[in-house]
C-alpha positions, 0 to 999 in steps of 0.5 A, a space after each residue: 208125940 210117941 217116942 221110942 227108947 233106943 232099945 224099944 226101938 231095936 226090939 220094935 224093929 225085930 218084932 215088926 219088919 214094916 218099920 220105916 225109918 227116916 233121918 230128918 233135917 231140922 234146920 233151926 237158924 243158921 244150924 241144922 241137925 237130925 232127926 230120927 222118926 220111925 214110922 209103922 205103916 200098919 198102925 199109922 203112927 210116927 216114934 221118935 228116938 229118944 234120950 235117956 233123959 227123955 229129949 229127942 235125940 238128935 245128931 248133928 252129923 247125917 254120918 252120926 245117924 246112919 251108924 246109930 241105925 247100923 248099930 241099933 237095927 242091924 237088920 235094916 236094909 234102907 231108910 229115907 233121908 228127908 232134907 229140910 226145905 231152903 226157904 226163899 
């Protein structure tokens, strides 16, 4: 798995304007929470976001997310949400 720093990222994403960048639904037990995966269309290869300490970042509310993008890649102009699937 490649991983990004929060500043990586930032400057990643002003260098290279065919970033994408997904929020993800993970859903572990009765809990779920977010992912953040940005994905270079040119080199075929997926980052995640990580932590100072080195774990990915998460977030447990989608608000939470979207305001880490507006503030780390202020130039961003969409992303996607992907919402896990309910099992059945």
């Amino acid at each position: 798995m490649l991983t990004l720093s929060t500043r990586e990222l930032a400057v990643l994403f002003d260098a290279q304007r065919e970033c994408e960048i997904y929020l993800v639904e993970v859903v572990t037990g009765a809990e779920s929470q977010w992912e953040m995966e940005v994905k270079l269309p040119e080199q075929d290869k997926v980052y995640r976001v990580q932590t100072f300490r080195g774990q990915i970042k998460t977030w447990k509310h989608l608000n939470s997310a979207v305001s880490f993008i507006k503030e780390t890649c202020p130039k961003a102009e969409m992303f996607h949400v992907v919402l896990a699937k309910a099992s059945s």
